[in-house]
ChimeraX commands (.cxc) that place a marker at each C-alpha (Angstrom):
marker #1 position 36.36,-32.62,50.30 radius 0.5
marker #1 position 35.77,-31.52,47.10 radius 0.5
marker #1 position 32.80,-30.15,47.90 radius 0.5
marker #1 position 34.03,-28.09,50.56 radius 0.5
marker #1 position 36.35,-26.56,47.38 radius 0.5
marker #1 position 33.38,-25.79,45.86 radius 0.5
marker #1 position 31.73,-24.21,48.16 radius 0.5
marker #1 position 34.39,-21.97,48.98 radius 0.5
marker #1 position 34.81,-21.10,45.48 radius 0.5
marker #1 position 31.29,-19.85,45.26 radius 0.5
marker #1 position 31.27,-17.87,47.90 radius 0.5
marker #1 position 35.24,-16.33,47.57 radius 0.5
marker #1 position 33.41,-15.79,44.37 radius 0.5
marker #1 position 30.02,-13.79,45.94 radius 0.5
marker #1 position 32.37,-12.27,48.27 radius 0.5
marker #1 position 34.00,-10.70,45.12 radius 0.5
marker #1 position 31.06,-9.60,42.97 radius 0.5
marker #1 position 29.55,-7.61,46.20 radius 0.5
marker #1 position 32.41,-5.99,46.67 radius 0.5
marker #1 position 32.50,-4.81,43.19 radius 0.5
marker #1 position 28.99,-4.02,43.61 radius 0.5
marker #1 position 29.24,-1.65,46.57 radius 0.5
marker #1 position 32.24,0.08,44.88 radius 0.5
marker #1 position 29.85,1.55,41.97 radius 0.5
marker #1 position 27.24,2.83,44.86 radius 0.5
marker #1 position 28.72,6.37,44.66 radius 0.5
marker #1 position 29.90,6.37,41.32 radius 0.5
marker #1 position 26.87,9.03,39.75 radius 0.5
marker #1 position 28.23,11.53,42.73 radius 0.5
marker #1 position 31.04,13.57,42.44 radius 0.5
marker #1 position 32.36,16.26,45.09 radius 0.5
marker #1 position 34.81,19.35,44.59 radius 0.5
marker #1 position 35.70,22.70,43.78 radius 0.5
marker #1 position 34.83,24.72,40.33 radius 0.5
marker #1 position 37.67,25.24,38.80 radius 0.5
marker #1 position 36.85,26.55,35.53 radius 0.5
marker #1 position 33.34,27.33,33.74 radius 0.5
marker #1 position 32.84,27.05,30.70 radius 0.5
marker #1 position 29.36,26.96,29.49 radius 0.5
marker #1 position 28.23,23.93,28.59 radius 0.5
marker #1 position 31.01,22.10,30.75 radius 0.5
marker #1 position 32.09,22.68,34.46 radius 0.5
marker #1 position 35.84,21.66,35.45 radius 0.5
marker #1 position 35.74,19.90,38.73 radius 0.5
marker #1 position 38.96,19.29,41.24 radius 0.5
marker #1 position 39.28,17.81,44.54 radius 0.5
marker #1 position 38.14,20.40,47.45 radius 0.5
marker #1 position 41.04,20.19,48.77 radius 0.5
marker #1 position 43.89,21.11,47.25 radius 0.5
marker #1 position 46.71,19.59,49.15 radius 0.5
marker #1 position 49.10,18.47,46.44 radius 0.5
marker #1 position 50.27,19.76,43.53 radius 0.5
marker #1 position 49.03,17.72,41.20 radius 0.5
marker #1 position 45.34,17.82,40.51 radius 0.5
marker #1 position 42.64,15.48,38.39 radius 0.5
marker #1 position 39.77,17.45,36.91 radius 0.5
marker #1 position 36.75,16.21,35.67 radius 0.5
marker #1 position 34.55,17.77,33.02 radius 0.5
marker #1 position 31.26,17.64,33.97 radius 0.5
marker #1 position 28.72,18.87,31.37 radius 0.5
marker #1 position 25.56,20.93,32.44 radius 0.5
marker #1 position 22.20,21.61,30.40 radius 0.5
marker #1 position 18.83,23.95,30.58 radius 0.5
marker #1 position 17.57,20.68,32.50 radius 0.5
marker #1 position 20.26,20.71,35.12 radius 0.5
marker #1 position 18.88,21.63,38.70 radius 0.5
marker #1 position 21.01,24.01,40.92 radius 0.5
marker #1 position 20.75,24.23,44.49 radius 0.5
marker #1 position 22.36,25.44,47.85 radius 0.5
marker #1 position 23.80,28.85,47.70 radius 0.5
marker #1 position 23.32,29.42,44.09 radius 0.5
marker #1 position 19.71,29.02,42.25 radius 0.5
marker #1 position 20.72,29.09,38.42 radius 0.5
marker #1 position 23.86,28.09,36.14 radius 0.5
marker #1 position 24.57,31.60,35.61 radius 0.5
marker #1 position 25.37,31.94,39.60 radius 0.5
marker #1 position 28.08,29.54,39.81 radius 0.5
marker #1 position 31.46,30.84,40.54 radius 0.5
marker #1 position 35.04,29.21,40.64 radius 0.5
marker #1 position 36.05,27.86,43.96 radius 0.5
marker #1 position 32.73,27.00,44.70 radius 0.5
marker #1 position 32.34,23.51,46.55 radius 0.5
marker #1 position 29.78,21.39,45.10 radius 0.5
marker #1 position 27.97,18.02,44.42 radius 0.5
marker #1 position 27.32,17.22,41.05 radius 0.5
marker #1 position 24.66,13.90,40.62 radius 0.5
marker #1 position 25.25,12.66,36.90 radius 0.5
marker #1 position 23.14,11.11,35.03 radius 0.5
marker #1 position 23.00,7.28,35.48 radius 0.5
marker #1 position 21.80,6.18,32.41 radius 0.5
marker #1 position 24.43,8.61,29.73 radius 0.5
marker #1 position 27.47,7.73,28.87 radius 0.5
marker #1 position 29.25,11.26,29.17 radius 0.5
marker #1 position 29.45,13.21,32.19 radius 0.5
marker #1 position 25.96,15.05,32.25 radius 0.5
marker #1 position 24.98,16.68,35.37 radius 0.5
marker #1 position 21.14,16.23,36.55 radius 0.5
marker #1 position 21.67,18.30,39.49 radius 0.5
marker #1 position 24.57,20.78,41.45 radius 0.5
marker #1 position 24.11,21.68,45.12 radius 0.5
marker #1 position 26.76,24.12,46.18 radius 0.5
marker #1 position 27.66,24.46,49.69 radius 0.5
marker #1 position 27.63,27.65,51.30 radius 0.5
marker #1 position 30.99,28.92,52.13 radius 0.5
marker link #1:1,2 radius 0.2
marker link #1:2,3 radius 0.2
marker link #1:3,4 radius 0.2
marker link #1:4,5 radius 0.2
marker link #1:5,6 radius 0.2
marker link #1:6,7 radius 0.2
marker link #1:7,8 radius 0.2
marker link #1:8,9 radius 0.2
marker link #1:9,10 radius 0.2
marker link #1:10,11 radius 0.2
marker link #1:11,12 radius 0.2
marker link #1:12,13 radius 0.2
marker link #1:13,14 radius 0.2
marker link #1:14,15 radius 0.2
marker link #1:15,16 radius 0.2
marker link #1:16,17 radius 0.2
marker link #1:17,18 radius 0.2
marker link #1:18,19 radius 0.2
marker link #1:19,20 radius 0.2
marker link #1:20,21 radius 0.2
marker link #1:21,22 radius 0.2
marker link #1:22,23 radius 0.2
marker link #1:23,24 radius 0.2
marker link #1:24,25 radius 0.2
marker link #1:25,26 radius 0.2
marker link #1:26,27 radius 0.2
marker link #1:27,28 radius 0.2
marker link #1:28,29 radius 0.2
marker link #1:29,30 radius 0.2
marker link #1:30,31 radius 0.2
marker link #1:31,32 radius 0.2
marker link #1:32,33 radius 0.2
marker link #1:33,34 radius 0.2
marker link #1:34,35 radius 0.2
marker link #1:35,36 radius 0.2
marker link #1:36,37 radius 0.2
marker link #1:37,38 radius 0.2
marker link #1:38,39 radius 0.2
marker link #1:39,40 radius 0.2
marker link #1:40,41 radius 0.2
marker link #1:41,42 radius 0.2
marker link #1:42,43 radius 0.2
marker link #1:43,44 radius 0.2
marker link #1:44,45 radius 0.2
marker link #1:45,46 radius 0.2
marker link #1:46,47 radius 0.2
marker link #1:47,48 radius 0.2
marker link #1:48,49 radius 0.2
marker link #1:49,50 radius 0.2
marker link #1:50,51 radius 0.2
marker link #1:51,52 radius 0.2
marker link #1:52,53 radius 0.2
marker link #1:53,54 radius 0.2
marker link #1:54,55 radius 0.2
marker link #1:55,56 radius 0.2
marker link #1:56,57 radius 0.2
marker link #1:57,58 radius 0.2
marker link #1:58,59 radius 0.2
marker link #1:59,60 radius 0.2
marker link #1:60,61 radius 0.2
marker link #1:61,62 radius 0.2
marker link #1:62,63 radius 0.2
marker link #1:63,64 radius 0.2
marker link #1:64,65 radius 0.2
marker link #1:65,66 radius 0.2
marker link #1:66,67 radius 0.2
marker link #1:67,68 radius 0.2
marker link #1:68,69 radius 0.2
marker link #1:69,70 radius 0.2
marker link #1:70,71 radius 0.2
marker link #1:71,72 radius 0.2
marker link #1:72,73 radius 0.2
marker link #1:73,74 radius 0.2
marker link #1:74,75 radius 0.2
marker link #1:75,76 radius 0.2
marker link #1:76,77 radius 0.2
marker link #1:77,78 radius 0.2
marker link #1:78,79 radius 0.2
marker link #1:79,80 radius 0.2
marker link #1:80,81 radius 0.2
marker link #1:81,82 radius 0.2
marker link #1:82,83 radius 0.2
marker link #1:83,84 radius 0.2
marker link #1:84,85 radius 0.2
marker link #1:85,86 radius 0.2
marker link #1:86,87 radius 0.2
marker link #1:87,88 radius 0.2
marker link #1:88,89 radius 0.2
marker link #1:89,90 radius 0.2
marker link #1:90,91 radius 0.2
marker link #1:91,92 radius 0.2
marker link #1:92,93 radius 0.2
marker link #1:93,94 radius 0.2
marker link #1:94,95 radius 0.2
marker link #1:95,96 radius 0.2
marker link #1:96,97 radius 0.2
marker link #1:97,98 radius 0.2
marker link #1:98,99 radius 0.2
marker link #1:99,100 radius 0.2
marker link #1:100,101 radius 0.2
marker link #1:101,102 radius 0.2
marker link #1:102,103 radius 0.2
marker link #1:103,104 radius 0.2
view
């Protein structure tokens, strides 16, 4: 009996830490609209704007950060673009390594 209790412990347990695990997968991805640009930091909000309250993210860009999709450069983004932004895994701010913006 009491290893039975054990057993299901562990794996309740394992059961637990995957979960958590596949919950960060996606966490270096974020997807929205420009709201705001302000060189060296990007405002991002959900692409669609259903409610009317919003969360924005600041999202900070640099000479290394690679643009793609419908715009080829920092200087060509515009607000209400819809992009994804892939952060940097390893910093502890916000830094963008690359922005792909969908065509419209």
């Amino acid at each position: 009996m009491r290893t039975r209790l054990i057993f299901a412990l562990a794996f309740i347990g394992l059961c637990l830490v995957a979960v958590y695990w596949i919950s960060t997968w996606d966490d270096h991805q974020i997807e929205g609209r420009i709201e705001q640009i302000d060189i060296p930091q990007l405002m991002i909000g959900p692409s669609d704007v259903s409610g009317s309250e919003m969360k924005l993210q600041t999202i900070l860009i640099n000479d290394q950060t690679e643009v793609t999709g419908s715009a080829d450069d920092v200087q060509e983004l515009r607000v209400g673009q819809v992009v994804t932004v892939e952060l940097d895994r390893d910093a502890k701010l916000k830094i963008a390594v690359s922005i792909h913006v969908t065509p419209d």
